[in-house]
Every structure is written in C-alpha cells, then in structure tokens.
C-alpha positions as CSV (number, residue, x, y, z in Angstrom):
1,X,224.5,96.5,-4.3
2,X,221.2,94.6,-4.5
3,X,217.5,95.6,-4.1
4,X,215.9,93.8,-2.0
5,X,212.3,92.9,-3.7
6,X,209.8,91.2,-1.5
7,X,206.7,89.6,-3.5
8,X,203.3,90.3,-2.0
9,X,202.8,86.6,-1.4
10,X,206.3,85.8,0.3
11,X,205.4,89.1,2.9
12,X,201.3,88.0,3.7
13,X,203.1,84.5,4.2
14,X,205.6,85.0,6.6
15,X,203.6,87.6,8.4
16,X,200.2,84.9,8.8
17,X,203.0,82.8,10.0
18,X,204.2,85.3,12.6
19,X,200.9,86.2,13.7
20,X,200.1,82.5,14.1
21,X,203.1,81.8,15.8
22,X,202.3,84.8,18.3
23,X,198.7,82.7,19.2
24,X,201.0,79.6,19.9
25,X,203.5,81.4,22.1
26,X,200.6,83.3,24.5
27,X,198.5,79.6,24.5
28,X,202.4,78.2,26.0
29,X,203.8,76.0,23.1
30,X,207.5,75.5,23.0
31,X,210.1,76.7,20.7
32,X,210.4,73.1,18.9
33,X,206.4,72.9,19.3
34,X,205.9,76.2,17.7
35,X,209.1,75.7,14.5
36,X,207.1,72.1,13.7
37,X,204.2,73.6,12.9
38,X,205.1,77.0,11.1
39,X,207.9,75.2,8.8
40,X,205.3,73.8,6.4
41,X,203.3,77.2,5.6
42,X,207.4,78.7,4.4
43,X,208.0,76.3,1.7
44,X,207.6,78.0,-1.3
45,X,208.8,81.7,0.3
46,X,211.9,83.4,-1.8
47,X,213.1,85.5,1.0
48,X,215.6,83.9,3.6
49,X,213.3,83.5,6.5
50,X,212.8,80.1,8.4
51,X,210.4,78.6,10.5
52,X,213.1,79.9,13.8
53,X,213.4,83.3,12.7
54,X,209.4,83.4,12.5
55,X,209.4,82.3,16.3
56,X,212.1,84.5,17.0
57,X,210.5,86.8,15.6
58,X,207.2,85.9,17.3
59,X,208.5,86.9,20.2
60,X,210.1,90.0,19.7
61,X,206.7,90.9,18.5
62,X,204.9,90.3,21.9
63,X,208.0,91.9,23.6
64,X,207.9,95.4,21.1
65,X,204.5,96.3,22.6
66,X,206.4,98.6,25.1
67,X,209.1,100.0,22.7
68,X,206.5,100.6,19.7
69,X,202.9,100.3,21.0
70,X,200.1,98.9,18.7
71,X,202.8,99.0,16.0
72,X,204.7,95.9,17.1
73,X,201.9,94.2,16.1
74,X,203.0,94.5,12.5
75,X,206.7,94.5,13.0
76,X,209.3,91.9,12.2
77,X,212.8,91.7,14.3
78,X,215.7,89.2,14.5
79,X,217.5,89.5,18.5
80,X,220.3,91.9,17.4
81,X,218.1,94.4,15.2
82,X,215.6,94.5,18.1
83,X,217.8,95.7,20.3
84,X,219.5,98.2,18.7
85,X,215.5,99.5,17.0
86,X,214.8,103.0,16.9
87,X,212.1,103.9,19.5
88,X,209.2,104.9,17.5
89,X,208.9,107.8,19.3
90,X,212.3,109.4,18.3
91,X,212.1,107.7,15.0
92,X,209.3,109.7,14.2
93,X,211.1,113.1,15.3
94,X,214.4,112.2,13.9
95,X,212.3,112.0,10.7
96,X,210.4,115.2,10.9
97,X,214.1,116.9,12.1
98,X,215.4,115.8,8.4
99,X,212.1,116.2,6.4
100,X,213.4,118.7,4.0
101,X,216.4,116.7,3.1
102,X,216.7,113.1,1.1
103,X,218.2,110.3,3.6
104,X,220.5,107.4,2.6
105,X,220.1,105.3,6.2
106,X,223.7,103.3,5.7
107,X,223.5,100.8,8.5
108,X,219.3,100.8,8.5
109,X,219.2,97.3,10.5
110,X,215.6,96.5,11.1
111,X,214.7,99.4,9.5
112,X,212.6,101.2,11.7
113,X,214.1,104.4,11.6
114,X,214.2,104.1,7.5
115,X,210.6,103.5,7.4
116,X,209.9,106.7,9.2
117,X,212.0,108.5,6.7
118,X,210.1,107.2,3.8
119,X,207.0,108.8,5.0
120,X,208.0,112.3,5.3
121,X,211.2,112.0,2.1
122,X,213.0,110.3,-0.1
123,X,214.9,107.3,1.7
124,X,217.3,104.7,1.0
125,X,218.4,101.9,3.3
126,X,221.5,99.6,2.9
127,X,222.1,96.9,5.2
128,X,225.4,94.5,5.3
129,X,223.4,92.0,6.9
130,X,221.2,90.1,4.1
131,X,218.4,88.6,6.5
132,X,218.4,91.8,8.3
133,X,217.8,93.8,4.7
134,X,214.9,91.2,4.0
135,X,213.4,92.4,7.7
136,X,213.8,96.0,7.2
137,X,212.0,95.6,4.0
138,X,209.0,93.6,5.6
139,X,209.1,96.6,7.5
140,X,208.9,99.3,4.8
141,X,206.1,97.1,3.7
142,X,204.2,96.5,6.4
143,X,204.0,100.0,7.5
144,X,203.5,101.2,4.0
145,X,206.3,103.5,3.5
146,X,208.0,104.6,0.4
147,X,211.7,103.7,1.2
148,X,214.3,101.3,-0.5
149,X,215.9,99.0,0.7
150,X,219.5,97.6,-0.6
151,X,221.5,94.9,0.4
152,X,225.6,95.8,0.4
153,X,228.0,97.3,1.9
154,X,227.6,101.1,3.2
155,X,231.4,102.0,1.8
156,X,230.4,100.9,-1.5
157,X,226.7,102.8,-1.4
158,X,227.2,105.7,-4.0
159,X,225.4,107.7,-2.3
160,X,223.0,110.9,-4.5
161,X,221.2,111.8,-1.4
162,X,221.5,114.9,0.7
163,X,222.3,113.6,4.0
164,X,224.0,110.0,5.2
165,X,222.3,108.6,8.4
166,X,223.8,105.8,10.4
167,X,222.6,104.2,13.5
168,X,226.1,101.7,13.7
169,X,225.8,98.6,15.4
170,X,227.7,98.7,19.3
171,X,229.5,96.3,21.2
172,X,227.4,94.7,23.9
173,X,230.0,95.6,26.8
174,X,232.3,98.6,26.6
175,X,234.1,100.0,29.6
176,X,234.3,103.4,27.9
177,X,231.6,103.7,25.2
178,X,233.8,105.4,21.2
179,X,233.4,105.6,18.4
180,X,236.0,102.5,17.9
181,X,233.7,99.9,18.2
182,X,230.8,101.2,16.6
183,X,229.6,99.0,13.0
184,X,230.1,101.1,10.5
185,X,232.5,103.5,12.0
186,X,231.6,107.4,12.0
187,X,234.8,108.2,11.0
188,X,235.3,106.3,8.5
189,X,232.0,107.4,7.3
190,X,232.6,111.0,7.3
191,X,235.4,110.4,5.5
192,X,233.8,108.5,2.5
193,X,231.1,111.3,2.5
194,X,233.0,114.1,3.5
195,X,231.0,116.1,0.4
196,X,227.1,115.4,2.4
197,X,225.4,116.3,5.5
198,X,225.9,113.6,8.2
199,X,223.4,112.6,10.9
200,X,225.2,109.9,13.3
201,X,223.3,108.1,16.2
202,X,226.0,107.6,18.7
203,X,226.2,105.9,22.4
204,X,224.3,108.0,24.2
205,X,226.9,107.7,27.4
206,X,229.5,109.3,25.5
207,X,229.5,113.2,27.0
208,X,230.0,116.1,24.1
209,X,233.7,116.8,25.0
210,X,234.5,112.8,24.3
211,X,232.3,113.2,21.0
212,X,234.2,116.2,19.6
213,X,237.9,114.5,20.6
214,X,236.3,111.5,18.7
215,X,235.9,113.7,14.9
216,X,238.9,115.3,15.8
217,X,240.9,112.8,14.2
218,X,239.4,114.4,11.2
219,X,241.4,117.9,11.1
220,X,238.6,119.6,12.5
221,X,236.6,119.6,9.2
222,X,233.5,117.3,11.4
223,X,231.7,119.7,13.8
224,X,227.9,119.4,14.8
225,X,225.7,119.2,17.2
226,X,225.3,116.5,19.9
227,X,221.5,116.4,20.8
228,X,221.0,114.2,23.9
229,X,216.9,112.6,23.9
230,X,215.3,111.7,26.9
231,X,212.2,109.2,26.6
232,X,210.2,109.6,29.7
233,X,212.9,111.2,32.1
234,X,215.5,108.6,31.0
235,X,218.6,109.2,28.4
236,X,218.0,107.3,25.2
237,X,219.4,108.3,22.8
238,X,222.6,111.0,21.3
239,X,222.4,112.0,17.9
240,X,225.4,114.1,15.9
241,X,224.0,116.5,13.0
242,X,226.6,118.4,11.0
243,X,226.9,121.6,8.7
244,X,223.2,123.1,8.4
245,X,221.5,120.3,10.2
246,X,223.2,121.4,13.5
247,X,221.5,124.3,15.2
248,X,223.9,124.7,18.4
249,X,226.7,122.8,20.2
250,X,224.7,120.9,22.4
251,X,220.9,120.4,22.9
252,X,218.8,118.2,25.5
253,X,215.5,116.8,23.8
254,X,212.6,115.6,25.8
255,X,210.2,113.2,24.3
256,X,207.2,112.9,24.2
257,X,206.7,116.5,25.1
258,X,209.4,118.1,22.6
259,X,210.7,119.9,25.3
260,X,214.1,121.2,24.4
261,X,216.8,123.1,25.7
262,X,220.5,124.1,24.5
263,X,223.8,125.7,24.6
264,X,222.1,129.5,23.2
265,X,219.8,129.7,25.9
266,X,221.4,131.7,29.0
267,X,223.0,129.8,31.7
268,X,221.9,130.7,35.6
269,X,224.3,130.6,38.1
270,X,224.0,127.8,40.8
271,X,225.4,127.6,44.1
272,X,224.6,124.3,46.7
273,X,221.8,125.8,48.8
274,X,219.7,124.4,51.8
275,X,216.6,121.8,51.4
276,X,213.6,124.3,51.1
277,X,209.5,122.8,51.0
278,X,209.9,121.9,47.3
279,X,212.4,119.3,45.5
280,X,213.0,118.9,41.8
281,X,215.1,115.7,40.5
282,X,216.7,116.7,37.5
283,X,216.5,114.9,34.3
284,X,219.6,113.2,34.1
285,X,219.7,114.0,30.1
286,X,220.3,117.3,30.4
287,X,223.1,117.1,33.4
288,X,224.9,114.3,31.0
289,X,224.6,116.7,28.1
290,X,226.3,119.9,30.5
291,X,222.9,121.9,30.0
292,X,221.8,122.2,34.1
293,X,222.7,125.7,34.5
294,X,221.0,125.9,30.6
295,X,217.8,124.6,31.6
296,X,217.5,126.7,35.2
297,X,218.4,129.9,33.2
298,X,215.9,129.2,30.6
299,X,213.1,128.5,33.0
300,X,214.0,131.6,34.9
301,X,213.4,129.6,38.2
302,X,215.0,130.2,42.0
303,X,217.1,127.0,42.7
304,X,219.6,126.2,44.3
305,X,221.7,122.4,44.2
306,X,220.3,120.1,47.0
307,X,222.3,117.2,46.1
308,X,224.4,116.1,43.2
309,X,226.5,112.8,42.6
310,X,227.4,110.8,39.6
311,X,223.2,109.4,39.2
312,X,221.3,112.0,40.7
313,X,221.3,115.9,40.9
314,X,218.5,117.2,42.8
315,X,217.5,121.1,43.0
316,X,215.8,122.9,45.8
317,X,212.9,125.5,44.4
318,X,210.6,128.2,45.2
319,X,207.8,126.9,43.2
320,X,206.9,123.8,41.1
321,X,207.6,124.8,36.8
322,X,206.0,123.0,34.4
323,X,209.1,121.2,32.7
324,X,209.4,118.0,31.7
325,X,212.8,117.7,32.2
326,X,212.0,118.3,36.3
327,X,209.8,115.8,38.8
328,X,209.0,117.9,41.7
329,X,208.4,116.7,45.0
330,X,206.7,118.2,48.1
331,X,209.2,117.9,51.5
332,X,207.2,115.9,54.0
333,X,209.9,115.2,56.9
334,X,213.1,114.2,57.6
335,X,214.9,111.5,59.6
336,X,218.6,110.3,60.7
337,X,218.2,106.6,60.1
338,X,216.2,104.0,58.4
339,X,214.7,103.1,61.4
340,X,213.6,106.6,62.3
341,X,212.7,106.6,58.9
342,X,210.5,103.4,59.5
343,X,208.8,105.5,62.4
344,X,208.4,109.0,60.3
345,X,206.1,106.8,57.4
346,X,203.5,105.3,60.1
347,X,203.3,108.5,61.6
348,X,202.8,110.4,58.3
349,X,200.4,107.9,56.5
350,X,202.6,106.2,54.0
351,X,201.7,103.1,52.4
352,X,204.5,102.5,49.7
353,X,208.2,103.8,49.4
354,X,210.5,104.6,46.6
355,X,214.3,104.3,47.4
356,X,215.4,107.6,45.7
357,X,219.2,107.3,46.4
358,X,222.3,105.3,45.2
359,X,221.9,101.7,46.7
360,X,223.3,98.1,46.0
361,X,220.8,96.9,44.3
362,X,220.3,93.3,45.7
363,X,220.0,95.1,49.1
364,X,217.0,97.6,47.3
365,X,214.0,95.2,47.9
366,X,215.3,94.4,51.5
367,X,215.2,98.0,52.7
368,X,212.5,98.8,50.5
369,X,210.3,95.4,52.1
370,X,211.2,96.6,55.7
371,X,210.4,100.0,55.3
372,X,207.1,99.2,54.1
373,X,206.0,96.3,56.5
374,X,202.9,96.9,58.4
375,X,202.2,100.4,56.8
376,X,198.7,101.3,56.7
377,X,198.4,104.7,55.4
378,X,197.3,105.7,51.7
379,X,200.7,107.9,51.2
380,X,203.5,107.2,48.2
381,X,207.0,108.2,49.6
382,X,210.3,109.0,47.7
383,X,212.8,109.0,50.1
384,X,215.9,110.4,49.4
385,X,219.3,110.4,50.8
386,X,221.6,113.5,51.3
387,X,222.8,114.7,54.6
388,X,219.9,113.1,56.4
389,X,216.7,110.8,54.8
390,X,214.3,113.2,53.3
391,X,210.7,111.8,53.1
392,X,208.5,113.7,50.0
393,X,205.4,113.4,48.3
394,X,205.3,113.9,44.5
395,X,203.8,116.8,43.2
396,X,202.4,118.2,40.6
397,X,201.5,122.1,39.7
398,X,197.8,121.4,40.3
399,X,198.3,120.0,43.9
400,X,201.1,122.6,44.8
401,X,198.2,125.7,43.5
402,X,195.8,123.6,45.6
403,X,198.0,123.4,48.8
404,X,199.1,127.0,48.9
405,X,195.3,127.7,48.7
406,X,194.4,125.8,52.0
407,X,197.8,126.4,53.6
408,X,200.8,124.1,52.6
409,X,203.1,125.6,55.0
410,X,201.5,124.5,57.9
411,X,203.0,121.4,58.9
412,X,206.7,122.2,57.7
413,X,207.3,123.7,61.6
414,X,207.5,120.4,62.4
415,X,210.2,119.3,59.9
C-alpha cells in the first residue's frame, strides 16, 4: 500500500499544461496538434501523466462544466473516472450525511467524492488503479482538502477508520444491473469489514427488494438503508448505509432542495381516478424506490393515479404542493388524435410542444416537428398520452394562486 505524494511543482505543471491544452482545444487544434505541443512542458514531471492524458483530460475538463460547475475548471479526469464521478452535488451531501464518522473511500477513482470527505473528516482513499490514484490526488490538491490518498488494493487496506465507502466500478452494459459485476464487490467487502459501518454506492436501477436478496448471501447480518437521489427530477444515484448510518428501510432524496421522504412517513391510499384541472408527474425516484403512496401521505394531498406505466406515473390533484419531487401542470384541452391535436395548439395559442408520453425515439422529432409547424402562438405544451392526448400548461403555485384569483375554471367547460 503506497502513498501517493505529488510535489508542488509536478501538480502546477501538469495543471498549466491542462489549462493550456483547454485554450487549444476551444481555438480547434487537433488531438496530435494539441499532444505535440504539451509533451515538452511534462519532461521532468514524477507522476505518471503524459502529454495524451493532459488532452484527455483537457477535455473532460470543458465537458465537467455541467456535472460540477465552476469546479471543473480545476479538475482532472481520465474517460473511465469521469464517468463514473460523483456529482458534486451529492458528493457534497453524502459528505455532510457521514461528517461525524472517519471514511476510508476503498475504490475512490477520481476522487471526487474523497475530496468532499476530507473537508468535513478524516478520509482515506485507495485506488487499484495507479494513474487513477495520481488523479484523485491532483484532486485532493487542487481543491485543497485534507484527504489521503493510497495506491493498492482495497482487500489489503487495513482499514482504522469508522466507516468503509465504496463507489465500485460497473459494467458498461448489464441487462439486469447486481451486485456481480460491480469492482470491488459489496459483498466481498462487507465481508472483509464485517467489524465497520459500510456506505456502498450501488446501481441506482437496482429496486430495494433486488438490493436486500443481493446481502442476503450474507446470513442476514448486512441490513441498511437504500436511499434513492434524484438530481433535478431524474434518479442518480442509490446509496446502502448500514447499522447506525441507516435511518429507515428506504428513503427518496431530492437534490438540490434536500427534499426527502421514506418508509416512516404514512402511506396514503391511492385508487386510479379521473383527469381533474391539475396534473402532477411524479418524480420517478420515488416510484423506483416504492415510496408513491409515502410521498402523497406525507404531503397530505387529494390525488388520485391518472396514468401509470413502467416510465411515467402521473397524479390527478386538487391543488398544486410545493414538492420537488412533483411538476404540476394545468389541463388546457384534450384531443383523440395527433391531428386533432395539431388543430387544439393553433386554437389554444401554443408555440412549442413537449412529447410527454412513451415514444420511439427516432419517430420523437418527427411528431414533435409536425405538431409544431406553422404555430404562432406564445404557449409551451406538454402533451401527454393516456386514454386520449391531454394538452397542459406547466404550472407553478404562484400562477395556480394567480388563476384562481381571476377565475381559472372558466374555460375548462369547454374541455
């Protein structure tokens, strides 16, 4: 087990050369272009990084601006660790989650996630990978935070921290996502450090039944909970938290409001119901994570289930909730056929339309271009599909207070 040591020189080097690379990338040089002229500034550089991986890493830089904001600008990735990086936005609350509690990170890859540990607690990072350790160091350094960083193997890691994280590596393509494929494997982890608190990133597609058959294998002594993140109304993430870290079965996290909701809170009973004036597309988070009925009992709202398939799960409400785990939309009217749906929007104003409904999608932009040709109104559709095309606005609690004030109701006789 090595510590990996970068000197101040070898980091301000390879970073000038990343940062000069970027300029050369945006200007349009070429791979070959861009590797000629960077090689001679990594010479004398002790850590195994060449003149590729700086334009590799170049690019991932430009690329990160969505995934980590002004941060990327400091970041360093190879292709594998960028895709499999820690958000920064759940990095930052997985860290807070564990503040209280030292953190060996046993597959820290890029080191992201370890970074945000090192500012809150003690952290330790080990990485099989030996460029990849090198990058998650440049990490810890360039975002100043206090963690280690070792290069070895995670079975051999003798561990004196409180709680072992692992984010494993997963196969690219996996008809049913396990625990099988996942590098290291949880299992075998929780059995090397049966005696500490675990905290396991998993494939967020697996639902908490498959997770729990998964650590049965392990005589029942691995129980937790399975806490399901959304980022922006889209399932990103599945965390398992053992012993004292878990506090319920299941739980449905919302970033970046921090909305939560879980297994405790009272379940409401739902019944399929009749399309009212308001719709509100459920977060597909918490239906993945079995938490619907969870979620409507907790917000104490009237719904019913409008529509439901495998993609989409759609309540009908008597008033618009401030949730983040609901997008509410006002009814507008309704229609057969895409053609008389085509005739509906000129009537009603729209100008743009968002296919809300299970498509092929090489056929999306083709409806979608039809729909919208010639449209001259001002109005943003969602059209959805469930019995019959339904044509809604999207609304927020501000515009539904200000509609029941001048008198929403009036034009839903014509529906």
């Amino acid at each position: 087990m090595k510590e990996i040591n970068i000197r101040r020189k070898d980091f301000e080097t390879v970073d000038g050369a990343v940062k000069e690379a970027v300029n050369l990338v945006k200007r349009g040089y070429q791979e070959k272009q861009v590797v000629a002229r960077i090689s001679r500034t990594l010479k004398n550089i002790k850590i195994p990084f060449s003149a590729k991986d700086v334009y590799t890493a170049a690019k991932l830089r430009i690329k990160a601006k969505e995934k980590f904001g002004n941060l990327s600008q400091k970041l360093f990735f190879d292709e594998s660790g960028y895709r499999y990086s820690t958000p920064a936005l759940v990095a930052e609350y997985r860290a807070k989650r564990l503040k209280n509690y030292s953190i060996a990170d046993v597959s820290c890859g890029s080191g992201l996630q370890l970074a945000f540990f090192g500012f809150f607690t003690d952290a330790t990072g080990v990485e099989l990978n030996k460029k990849r350790a090198y990058i998650a160091k440049m990490n810890i350094t360039a975002l100043n935070s206090s963690a280690e960083v070792y290069f070895g193997d995670a079975f051999e890691y003798r561990a004196n921290e409180e709680v072992i994280f692992s984010d494993p590596a997963r196969p690219e393509s996996e008809e049913i996502r396990t625990l099988r494929g996942l590098q290291p494997n949880p299992i075998k982890l929780a059995e090397k450090f049966s005696d500490k608190l675990l905290a396991f990133e998993l494939p967020p597609q697996m639902p908490p039944e498959r997770v729990d058959r998964s650590f049965s294998v392990l005589g029942g002594k691995i129980k937790g909970e399975k806490e399901y993140t959304s980022i922006r109304f889209r399932l990103n993430r599945l965390a398992f938290y053992s012993g004292e870290l878990a506090t319920c079965k299941v739980s449905a996290l919302s970033l970046p409001s921090g909305e939560r909701v879980t297994s405790d809170d009272s379940k409401a009973e739902l019944k399929n119901g009749k399309i009212g004036e308001i719709l509100a597309e459920v977060d597909r988070t918490v239906v993945h994570a079995g938490l619907l009925e969870n979620l409507v009992g907790k917000l104490d709202i009237d719904a019913c289930i409008a529509f439901r398939d495998l993609r989409r799960t759609v309540l009908s409400v008597s008033e618009v909730t401030n949730s983040a785990f609901l997008r509410h939309y006002e009814v507008v009217c309704k229609a057969k056929s895409l053609s008389e749906c085509r005739e509906k929007l000129e009537q009603i104003g729209a100008r743009k339309v968002t296919l809300r409904f299970s498509i092929d999608p090489e056929k999306y932009w083709d409806i979608r271009k039809k729909l919208e040709s010639g449209l001259k109104g001002d109005k943003h559709i969602y059209l959805f599909r469930f019995d019959k095309f339904i044509m809604c606005t999207s609304l927020t609690e501000r515009e539904w207070e200000t509609k029941n004030k001048s008198g929403l109701n009036n034009h839903h006789a014509q529906i």
